[in-house]
Structure formats: structure tokens, C-alpha cells
C-alpha positions in Angstrom: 18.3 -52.0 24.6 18.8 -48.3 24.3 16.8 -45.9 26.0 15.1 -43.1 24.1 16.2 -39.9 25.8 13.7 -37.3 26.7 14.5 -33.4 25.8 12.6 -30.8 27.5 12.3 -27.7 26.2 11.6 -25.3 28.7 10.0 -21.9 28.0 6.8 -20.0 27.7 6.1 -20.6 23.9 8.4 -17.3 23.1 10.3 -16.7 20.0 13.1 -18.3 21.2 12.0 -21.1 22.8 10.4 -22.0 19.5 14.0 -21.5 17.9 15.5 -23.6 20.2 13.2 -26.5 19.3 13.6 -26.0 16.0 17.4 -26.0 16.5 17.5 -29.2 18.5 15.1 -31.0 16.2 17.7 -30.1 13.2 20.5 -31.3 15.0 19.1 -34.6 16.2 18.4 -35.5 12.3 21.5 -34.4 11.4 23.7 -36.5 13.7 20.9 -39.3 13.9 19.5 -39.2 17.7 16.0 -40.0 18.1 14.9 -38.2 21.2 11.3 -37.8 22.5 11.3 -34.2 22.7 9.0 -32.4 25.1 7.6 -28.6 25.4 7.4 -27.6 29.0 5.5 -24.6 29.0 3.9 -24.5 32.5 5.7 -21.4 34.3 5.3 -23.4 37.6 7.1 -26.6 36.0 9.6 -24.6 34.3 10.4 -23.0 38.2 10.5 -26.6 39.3 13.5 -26.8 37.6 15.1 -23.5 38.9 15.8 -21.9 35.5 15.1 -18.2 36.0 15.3 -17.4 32.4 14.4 -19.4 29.3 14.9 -20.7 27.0 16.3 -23.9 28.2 17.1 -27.7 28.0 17.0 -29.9 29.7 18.6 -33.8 28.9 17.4 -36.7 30.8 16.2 -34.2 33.7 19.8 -32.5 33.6 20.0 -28.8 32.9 22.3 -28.2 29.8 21.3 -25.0 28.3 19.6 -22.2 29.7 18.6 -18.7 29.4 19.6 -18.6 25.2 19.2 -20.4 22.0 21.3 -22.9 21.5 24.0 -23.5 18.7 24.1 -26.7 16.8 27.4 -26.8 18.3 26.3 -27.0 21.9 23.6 -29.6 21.0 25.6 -31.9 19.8 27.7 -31.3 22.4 25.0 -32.9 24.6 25.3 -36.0 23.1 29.3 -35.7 22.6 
């Protein structure tokens, strides 16, 4: 059995964070990953993961992106 992975998005609720989840959400339908994805908008969570500047995301509680937007690219890079 495979288990779903979990995104976090982490950021404020800003512009880009809401990019970025739009971006990854496109990306998993287009190559076919489910994925529970999560907003993390807590600032004290979000320093919990030591990201000093968001957006980011995070993969099964690894740190892929952070501090920009993402490209399709680099999300289906995640999953390469």
C-alpha cells in the first residue's frame, strides 16, 4: 500500500504562497500524484522548520523549496 504524501505549504497567506499552492496543486494533476496538501500558516510553525523566508515546501517533513515560487519544473522534480 502506498502512502499518501503530505505537502506543506509554508507561508503567511501572501501572494506567493498562494501561487505556490496553486502551482503545486496543477502539477500534481498533471503528472497524477495525489498528495494531502497542507497550508501552514502559523509564523511560529513555519520557524519550527527554520525557513527564514517563504514561500516554501515542504515533502514528507523535508525542506524542498523555500524562499520563491516554484516552477512546475522543480515540483515535479520532487517527485522525479
Amino acid at each position: 500500500e502506498v502512502k499518501m504524501k503530505t505537502i506543506k505549504i509554508l507561508g503567511t497567506g501572501c501572494a506567493k504562497c498562494k501561487q505556490t499552492e496553486a502551482i503545486v496543486k496543477e502539477t500534481l494533476e498533471e503528472i497524477g500524484v495525489q498528495a494531502n496538501i497542507e497550508k501552514v500558516e502559523d509564523i511560529e510553525q513555519i520557524m519550527a522548520y527554520d525557513v527564514m523566508s517563504t514561500p516554501a515546501v515542504v515533502l514528507d517533513e523535508q525542506i524542498m523549496i523555500r524562499g520563491k515560487v516554484p516552477t512546475k519544473e522543480e515540483v515535479k522534480a520532487m517527485f522525479a
